[in-house]
N, C-alpha and C positions, 0 to 999 in steps of 0.2 A: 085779725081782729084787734091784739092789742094797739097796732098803732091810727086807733080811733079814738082812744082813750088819752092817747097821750096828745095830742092839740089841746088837749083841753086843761092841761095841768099846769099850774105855773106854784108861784112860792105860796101861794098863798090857801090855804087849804078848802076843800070844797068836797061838802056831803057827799055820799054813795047816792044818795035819792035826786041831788042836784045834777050829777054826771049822768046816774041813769038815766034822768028825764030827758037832757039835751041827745043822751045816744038813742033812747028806745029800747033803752033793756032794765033790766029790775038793779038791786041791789046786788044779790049775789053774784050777779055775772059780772059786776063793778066792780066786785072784790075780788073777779078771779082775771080779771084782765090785768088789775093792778099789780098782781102777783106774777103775773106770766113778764110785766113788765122790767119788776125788778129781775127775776131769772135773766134778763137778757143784758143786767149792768147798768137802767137808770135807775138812779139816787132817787129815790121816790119812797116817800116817808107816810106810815098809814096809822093814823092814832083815830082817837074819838072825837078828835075835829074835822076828821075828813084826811085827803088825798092832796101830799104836795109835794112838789119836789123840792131837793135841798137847794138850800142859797148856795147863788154862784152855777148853778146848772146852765149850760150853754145852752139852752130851749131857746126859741122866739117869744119876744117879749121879755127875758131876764137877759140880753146883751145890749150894752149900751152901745148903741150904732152912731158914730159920727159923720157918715157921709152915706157914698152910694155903696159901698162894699159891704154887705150883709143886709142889704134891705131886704132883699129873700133870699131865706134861710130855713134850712129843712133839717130839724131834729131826729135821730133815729137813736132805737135802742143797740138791735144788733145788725146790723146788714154785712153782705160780702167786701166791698169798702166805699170808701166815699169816693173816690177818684170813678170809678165803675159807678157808682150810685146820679154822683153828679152828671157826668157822658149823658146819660140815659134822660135825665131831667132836661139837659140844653139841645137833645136831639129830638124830644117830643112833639110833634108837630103840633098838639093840641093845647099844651100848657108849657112852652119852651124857656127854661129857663133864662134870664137877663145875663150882661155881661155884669158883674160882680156877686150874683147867685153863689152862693154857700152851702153844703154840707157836713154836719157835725152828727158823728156819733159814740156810741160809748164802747162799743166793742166792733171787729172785723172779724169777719169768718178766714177771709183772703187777702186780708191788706199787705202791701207790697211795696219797699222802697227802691233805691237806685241799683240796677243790676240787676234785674230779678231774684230781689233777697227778700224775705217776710218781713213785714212790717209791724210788730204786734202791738196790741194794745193795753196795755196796762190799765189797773187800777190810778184813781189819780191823775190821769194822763188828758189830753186834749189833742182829739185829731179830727181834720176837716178838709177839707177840698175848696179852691176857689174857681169860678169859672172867669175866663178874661178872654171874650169874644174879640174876631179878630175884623176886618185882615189882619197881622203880627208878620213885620218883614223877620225872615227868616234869621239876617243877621242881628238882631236882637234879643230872638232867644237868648243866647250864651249867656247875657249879662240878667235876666229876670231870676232865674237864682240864687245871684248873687245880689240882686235888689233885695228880692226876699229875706237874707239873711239879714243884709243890714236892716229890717222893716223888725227881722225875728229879736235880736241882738236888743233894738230899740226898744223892744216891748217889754224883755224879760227882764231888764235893765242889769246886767254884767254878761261878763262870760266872752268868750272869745271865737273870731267865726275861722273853720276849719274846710281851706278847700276842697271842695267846692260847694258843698252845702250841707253843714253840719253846726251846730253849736255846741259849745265845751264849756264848762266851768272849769274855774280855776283850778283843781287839779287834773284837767285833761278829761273829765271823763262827759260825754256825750247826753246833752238836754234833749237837743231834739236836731230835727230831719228834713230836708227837704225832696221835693219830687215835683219835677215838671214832667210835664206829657201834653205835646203838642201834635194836633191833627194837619197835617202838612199837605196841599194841593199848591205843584208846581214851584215858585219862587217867595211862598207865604206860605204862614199857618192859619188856616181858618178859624182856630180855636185853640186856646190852650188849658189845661186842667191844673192846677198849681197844688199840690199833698205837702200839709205840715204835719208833725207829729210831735209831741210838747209832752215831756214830764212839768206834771204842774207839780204837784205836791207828793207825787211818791215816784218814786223810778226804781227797777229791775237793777239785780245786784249786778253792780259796777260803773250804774251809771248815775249820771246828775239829774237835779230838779230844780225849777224856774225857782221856788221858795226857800234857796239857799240867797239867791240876790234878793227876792221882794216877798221876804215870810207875808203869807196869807191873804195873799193875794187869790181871787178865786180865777173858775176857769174862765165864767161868764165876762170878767173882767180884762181878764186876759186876752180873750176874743175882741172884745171891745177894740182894746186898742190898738191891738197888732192888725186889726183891717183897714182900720183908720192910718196904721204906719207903711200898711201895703200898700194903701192908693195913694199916698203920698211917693214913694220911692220906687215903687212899677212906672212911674209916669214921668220920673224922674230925668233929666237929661243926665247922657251916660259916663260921663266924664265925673261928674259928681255921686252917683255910685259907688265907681271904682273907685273913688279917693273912700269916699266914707266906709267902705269895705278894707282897703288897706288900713286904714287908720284901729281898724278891729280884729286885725289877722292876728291869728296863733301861727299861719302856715309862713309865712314871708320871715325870711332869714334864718328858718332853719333847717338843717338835715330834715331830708324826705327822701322816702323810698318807691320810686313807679315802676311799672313794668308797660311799654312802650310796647306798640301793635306789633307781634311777630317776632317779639325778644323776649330775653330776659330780664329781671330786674333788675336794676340801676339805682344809684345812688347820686344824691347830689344836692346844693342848698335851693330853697327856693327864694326868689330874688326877689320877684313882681308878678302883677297880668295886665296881660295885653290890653289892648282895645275891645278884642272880643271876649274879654274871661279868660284865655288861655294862663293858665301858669307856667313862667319862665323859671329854667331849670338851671342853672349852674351847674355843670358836670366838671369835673377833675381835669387841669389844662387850660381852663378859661371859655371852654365849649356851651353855647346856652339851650337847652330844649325845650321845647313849646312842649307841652301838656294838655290838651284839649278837653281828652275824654279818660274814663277809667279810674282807677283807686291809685291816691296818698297818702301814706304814713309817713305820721311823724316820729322821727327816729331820739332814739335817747331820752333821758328823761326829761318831761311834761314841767317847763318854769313858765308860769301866768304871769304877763305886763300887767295885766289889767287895765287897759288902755281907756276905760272912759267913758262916758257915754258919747253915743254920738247923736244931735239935735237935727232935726230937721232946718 
């Protein structure tokens, strides 16, 4: 029931008897949706002017859309996550989401990052799901991303991107996240699901937030233009990518530590990536290892270049 109430909210404030009438219900039941609404993490503000949510709330209609990427855009308070939430909108045979379709919500019951690790969601935070209908040749995967991050990077404007898909601020500690998940038939992906997850203005002890680069910046904002930076750099030819992803690495040239299918960990600098995303290992001896998939740390202590922005 509350999310019938929330379509209808934007910043701008609007009586219980205004809402009611569009829903069909009285006052009081307006006031108890409203409340059920915030219990679930939307910023939704209730005085004697009425019902609005705060500026800067990622809703539709309060993100500034530059292109086709967020033209439909589905606000939620709490659901299991948007990666799951979205799947289910682009698989609907009756209302099937578009290719650049969006997902933003304020909380996850089950949200979930790279490796089956939780993904959670903070206060402050900004997380969403993109859809990017395919066909998607399979060898492209590897490099979206790391599009992504240069798109993420672009937006937040500092900070440093950490293979393979993480953002840092300058003392090393982690803004936000990425997640691909791609529906694969045969030598293609049908469909891909792309999960960001953004400390905008507050982050969990130890980590970073986008408003040490661009104080007060909101999320709505935020949104804005990191979609507008996604369809720029998804679309991207891939040679140009990889350069503007190297040009932002914390990972290249330094001690990192992986652990390779079937061993143990290892130690070694990292040098470059490949054509496909791969990270090239320098091992002890002059020996180089591909990295493809799985976790690296950065070894020793965290020094930021602060390499720049980078323009489209």
């Amino acid at each position: 029931m509350p999310e019938r109430l929330l379509p209808l909210l934007t910043e701008t404030p609007r009586s219980g008897d205004e809402l009611g009438e569009a829903l069909g219900l009285g006052r009081v039941m307006v006031n108890t949706l409203a409340h059920r609404l915030r219990g679930q993490g939307v910023p939704l503000e209730v005085g004697r002017t009425g019902y609005a949510l705060q500026r800067g709330t990622p809703a539709p209609g309060m993100v500034p859309i530059q292109g086709q990427f967020g033209q439909a855009l589905r606000y939620y308070g709490e659901i299991d996550s948007t990666q799951d939430t979205l799947r289910t909108w682009a698989n609907d045979v009756h209302d099937s989401a578009p290719h650049g379709a969006v997902v933003v919500a304020e909380r996850q019951r089950a949200g979930r990052g790279r490796r089956g690790r939780s993904w959670l969601t903070a206060e402050g935070s900004l997380v969403f799901s993109l859809l990017l209908r395919g066909p998607l040749p399979l060898a492209a995967l590897p490099t979206l991303p790391l599009a992504a991050g240069v798109a993420l990077r672009r937006a937040a404007g500092g900070g440093g991107l950490k293979w393979p898909n993480d953002l840092l601020d300058n003392q090393g500690r982690k803004v936000a996240g990425i997640l691909l998940e791609a529906e694969l038939r045969g030598e293609e992906a049908r469909q891909a699901v792309l999960g960001i997850g953004i400390n905008v203005s507050e982050a969990p002890e130890g980590a970073g937030n986008v408003h040490s680069f661009r104080p007060g910046v909101t999320r709505a904002e935020l949104l804005g233009e990191l979609l507008a930076a996604l369809e720029y750099w998804l679309n991207a030819p891939a040679d140009e990518v990889l350069d503007a992803w190297r040009a932002v690495s914390v990972t290249l040239g330094r001690p990192v530590q992986f652990t390779p299918a079937g061993g143990g960990p290892r130690t070694g600098t990292a040098v470059d990536i490949d054509a496909q995303g791969s990270l090239l290992v320098a091992l002890p001896g002059g020996v180089r290892q591909v990295v493809s998939a799985g976790d690296v740390e950065l070894v020793g202590q965290f020094q930021s270049s602060d390499p720049g922005n980078v323009t489209q």
